[in-house]
KOLMIMI-294725 format. One record per residue: chain; residue number from 1; residue in three letters; x, y, z of N, C-alpha, C in turn. Coordinates in steps of 0.1 Angstrom, whole numbers. Example, Ala and Ser with C-alpha at 12.3 -4.5 7.8 and 13.67 -1.06 7.14 Angstrom:
% KOLMIMI-294725
["A", 1, "ALA", [132, -57, 78], [123, -45, 78], [132, -33, 78]]
["A", 2, "SER", [128, -22, 71], [137, -11, 71], [129, 0, 79]]
% end
This chain:
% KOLMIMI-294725
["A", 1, "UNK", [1043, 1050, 878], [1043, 1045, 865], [1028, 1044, 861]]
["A", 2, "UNK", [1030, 1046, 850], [1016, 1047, 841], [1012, 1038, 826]]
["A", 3, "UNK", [999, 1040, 823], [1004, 1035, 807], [997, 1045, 798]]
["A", 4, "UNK", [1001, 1049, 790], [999, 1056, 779], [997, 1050, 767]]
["A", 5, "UNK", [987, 1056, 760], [975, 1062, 761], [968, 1054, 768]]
["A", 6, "UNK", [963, 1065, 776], [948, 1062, 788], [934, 1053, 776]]
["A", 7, "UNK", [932, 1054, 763], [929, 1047, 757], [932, 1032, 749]]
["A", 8, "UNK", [945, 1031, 757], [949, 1012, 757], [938, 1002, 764]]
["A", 9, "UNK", [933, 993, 757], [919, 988, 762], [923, 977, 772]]
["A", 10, "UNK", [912, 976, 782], [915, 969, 796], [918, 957, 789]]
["A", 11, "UNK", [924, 948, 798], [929, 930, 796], [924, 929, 810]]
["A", 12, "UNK", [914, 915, 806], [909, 908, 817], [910, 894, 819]]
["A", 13, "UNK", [914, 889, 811], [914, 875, 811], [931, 874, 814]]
["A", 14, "UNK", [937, 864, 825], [948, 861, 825], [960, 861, 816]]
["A", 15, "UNK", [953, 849, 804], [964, 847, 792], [963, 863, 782]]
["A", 16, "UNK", [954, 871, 783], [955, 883, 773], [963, 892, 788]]
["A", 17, "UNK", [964, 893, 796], [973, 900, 808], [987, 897, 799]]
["A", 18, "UNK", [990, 882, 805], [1006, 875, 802], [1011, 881, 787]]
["A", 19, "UNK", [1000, 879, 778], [1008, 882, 763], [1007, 894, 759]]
["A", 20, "UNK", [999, 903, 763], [998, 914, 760], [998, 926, 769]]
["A", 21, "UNK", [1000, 926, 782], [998, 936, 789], [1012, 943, 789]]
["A", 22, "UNK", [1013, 956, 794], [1025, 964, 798], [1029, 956, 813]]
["A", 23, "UNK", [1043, 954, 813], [1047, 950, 827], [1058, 956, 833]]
["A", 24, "UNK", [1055, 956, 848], [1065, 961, 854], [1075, 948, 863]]
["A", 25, "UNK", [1083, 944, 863], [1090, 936, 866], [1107, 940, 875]]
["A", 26, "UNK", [1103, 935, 895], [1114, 943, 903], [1121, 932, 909]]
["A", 27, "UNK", [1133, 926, 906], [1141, 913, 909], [1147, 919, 922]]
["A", 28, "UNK", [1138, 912, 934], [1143, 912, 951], [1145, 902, 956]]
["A", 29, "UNK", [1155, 900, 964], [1156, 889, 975], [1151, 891, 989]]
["A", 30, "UNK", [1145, 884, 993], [1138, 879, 1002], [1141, 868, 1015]]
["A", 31, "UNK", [1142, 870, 1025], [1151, 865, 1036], [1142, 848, 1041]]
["A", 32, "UNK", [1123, 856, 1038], [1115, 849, 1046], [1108, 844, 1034]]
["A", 33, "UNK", [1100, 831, 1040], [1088, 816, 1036], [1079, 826, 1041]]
["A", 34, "UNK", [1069, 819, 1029], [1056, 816, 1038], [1045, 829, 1028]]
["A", 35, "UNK", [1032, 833, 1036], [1028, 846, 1029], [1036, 859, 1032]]
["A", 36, "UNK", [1036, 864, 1023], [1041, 881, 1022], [1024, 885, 1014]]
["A", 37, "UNK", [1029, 896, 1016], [1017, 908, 1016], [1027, 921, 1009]]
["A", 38, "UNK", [1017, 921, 992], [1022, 933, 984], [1014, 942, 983]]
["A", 39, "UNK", [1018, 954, 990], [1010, 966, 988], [1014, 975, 981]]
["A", 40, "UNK", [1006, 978, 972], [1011, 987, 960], [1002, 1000, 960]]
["A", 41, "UNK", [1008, 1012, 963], [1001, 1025, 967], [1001, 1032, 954]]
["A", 42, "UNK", [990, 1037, 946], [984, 1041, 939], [983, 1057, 942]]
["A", 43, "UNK", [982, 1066, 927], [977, 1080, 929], [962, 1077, 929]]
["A", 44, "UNK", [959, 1084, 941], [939, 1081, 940], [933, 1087, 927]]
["A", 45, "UNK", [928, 1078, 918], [922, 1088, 911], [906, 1078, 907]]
["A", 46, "UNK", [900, 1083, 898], [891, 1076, 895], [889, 1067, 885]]
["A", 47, "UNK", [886, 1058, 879], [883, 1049, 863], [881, 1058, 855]]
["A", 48, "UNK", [887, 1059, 846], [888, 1072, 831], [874, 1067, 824]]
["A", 49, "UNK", [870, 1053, 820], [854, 1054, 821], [844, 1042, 827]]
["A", 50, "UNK", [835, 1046, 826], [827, 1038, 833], [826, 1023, 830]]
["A", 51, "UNK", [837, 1021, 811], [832, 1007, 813], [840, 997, 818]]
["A", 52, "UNK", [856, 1002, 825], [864, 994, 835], [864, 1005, 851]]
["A", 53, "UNK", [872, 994, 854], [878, 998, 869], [889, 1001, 867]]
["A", 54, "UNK", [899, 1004, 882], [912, 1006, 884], [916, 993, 895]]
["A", 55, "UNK", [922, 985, 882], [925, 968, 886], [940, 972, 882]]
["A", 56, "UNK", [948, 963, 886], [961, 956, 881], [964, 941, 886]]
["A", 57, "UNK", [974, 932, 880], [973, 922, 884], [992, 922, 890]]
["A", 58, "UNK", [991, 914, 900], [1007, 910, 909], [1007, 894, 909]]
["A", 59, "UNK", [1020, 895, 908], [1021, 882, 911], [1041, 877, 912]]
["A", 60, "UNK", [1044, 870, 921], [1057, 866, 922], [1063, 850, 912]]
["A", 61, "UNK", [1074, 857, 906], [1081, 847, 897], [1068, 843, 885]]
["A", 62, "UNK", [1068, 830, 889], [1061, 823, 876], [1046, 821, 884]]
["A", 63, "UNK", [1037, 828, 893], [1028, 824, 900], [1015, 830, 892]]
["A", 64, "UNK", [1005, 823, 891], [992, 831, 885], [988, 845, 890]]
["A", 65, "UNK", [991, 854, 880], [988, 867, 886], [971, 868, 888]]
["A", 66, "UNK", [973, 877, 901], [963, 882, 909], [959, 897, 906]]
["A", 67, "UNK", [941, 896, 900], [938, 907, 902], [935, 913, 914]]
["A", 68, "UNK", [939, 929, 911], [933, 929, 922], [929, 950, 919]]
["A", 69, "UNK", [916, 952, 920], [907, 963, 920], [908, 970, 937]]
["A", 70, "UNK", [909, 984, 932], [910, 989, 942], [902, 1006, 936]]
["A", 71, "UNK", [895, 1004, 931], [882, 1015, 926], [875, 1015, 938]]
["A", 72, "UNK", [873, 1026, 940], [862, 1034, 950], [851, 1044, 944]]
["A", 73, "UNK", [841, 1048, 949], [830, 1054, 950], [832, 1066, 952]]
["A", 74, "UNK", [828, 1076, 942], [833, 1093, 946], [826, 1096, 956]]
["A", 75, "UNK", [832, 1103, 966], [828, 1111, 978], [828, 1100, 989]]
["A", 76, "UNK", [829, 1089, 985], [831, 1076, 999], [840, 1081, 1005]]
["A", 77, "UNK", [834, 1072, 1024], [846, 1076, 1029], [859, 1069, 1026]]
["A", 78, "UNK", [862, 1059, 1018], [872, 1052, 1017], [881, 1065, 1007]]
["A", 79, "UNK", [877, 1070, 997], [877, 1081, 984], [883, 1090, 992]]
["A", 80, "UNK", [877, 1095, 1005], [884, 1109, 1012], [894, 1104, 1017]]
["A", 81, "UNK", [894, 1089, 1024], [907, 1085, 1029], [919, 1084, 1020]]
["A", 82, "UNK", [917, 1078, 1011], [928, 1076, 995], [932, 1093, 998]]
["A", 83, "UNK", [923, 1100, 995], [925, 1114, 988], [937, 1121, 997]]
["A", 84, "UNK", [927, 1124, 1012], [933, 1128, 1028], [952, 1118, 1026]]
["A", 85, "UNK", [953, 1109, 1026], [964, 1103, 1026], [974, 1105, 1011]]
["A", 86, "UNK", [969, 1110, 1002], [975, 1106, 991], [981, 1095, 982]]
["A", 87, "UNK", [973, 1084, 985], [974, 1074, 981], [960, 1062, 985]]
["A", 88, "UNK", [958, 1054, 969], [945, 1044, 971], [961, 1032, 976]]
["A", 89, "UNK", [956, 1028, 986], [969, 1017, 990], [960, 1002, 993]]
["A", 90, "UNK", [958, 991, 982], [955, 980, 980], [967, 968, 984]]
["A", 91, "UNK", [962, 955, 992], [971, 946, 991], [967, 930, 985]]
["A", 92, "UNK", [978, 925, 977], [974, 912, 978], [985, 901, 989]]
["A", 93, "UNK", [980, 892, 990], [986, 881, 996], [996, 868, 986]]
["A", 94, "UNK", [1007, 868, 988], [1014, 854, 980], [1019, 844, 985]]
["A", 95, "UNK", [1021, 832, 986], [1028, 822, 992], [1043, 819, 989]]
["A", 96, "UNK", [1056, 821, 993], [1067, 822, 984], [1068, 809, 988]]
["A", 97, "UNK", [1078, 797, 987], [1083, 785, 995], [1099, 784, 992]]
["A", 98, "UNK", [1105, 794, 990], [1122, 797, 993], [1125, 813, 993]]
["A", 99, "UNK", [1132, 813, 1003], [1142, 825, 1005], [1146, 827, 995]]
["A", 100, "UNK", [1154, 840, 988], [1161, 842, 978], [1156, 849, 968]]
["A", 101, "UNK", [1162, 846, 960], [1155, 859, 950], [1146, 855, 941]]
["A", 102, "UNK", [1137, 865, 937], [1123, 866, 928], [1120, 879, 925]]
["A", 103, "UNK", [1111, 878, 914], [1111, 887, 904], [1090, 891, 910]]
["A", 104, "UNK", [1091, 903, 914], [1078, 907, 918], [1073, 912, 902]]
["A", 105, "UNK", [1059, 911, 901], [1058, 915, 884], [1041, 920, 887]]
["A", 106, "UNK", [1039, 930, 882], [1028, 941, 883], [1027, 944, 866]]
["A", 107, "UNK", [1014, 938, 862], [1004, 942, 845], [1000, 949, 849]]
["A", 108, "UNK", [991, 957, 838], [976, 966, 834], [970, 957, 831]]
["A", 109, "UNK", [961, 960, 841], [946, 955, 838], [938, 964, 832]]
["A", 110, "UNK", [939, 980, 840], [930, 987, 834], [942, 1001, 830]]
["A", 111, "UNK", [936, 1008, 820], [945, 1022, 820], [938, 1032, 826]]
["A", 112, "UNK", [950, 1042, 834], [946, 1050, 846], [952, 1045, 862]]
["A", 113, "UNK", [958, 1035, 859], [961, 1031, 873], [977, 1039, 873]]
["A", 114, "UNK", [981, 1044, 885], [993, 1055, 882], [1000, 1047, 895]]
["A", 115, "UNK", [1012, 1033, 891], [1015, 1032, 908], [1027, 1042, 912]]
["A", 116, "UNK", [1026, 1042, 927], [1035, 1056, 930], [1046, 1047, 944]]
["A", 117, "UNK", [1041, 1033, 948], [1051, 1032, 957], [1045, 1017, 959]]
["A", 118, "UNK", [1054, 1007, 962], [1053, 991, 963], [1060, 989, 977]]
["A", 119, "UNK", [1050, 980, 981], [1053, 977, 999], [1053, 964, 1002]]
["A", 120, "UNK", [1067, 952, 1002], [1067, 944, 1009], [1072, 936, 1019]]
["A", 121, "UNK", [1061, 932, 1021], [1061, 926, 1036], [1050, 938, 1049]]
["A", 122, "UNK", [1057, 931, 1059], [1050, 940, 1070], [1056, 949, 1078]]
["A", 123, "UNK", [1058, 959, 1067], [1060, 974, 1073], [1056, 984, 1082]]
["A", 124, "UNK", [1059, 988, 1091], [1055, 997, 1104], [1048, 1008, 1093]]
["A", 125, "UNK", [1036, 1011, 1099], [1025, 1021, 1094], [1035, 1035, 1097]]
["A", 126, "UNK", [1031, 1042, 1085], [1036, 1054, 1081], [1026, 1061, 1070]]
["A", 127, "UNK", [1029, 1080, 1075], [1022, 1085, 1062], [1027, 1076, 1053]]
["A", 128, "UNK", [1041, 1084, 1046], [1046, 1080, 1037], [1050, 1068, 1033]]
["A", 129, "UNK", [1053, 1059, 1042], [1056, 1044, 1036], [1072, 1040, 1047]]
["A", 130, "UNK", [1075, 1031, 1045], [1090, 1028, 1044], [1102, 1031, 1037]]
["A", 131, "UNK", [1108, 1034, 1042], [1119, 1034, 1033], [1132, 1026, 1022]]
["A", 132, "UNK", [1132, 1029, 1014], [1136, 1018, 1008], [1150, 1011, 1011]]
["A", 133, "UNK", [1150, 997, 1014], [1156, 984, 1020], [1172, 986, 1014]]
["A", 134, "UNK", [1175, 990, 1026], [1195, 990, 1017], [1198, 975, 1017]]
["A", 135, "UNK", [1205, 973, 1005], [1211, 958, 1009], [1217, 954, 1019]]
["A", 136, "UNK", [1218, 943, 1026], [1229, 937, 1037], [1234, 928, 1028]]
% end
């Protein structure tokens, strides 16, 4: 997912996020308390210009979304890693305090950010990722 036009101007302030940003919004249930860890795997690419980054903000249910930047330096080694792997893969941290269902919810911060795959919890390291959670 993307946002179109790559010329939609960044939101950086929280309340211009909430009222105005493009959102993506994925209602999952959840077995476990406590922190989870959302990793959200990106197409590597670079900031379309120099005067933002490649930010988005997450956040679960009604919780203050979290930015979170995951722009790298061309030719770094972090850059070849993104690249070598096919994916810039950033995480944040959330505190849930009940089991059950909630609504994971990912803004534009900046345009250019392209997500290609969302990871929660703590999944066994893979190229590609996990596979996605059949219901029980």
């Amino acid at each position: 997912m993307t946002v179109l036009p790559t010329t939609t101007p960044t939101r950086e302030q929280i309340a211009d996020i909430l009222a105005n940003s493009p959102l993506l919004e994925y209602e999952i249930y959840l077995w476990d308390t406590g922190q989870q860890t959302v990793a959200v795997h990106c197409i590597p690419t670079h900031a379309i210009t120099s005067e933002h980054g490649l930010r988005y903000a997450v956040a679960f249910d009604d919780q203050t979304p979290q930015i979170v930047d995951y722009d790298t330096v061309e030719w770094s080694s972090q850059w070849s890693i993104n690249v070598l792997q096919g994916a810039a893969v950033s995480e944040s941290s959330h505190t849930l305090y009940a089991p059950g269902s909630h609504t994971l919810k990912i803004w534009m911060v900046d345009p250019g950010v392209v997500v290609d795959k969302i990871v929660i919890g703590n999944a066994p390291a893979s190229h590609v990722g996990p596979p996605e959670t059949a219901i029980r």
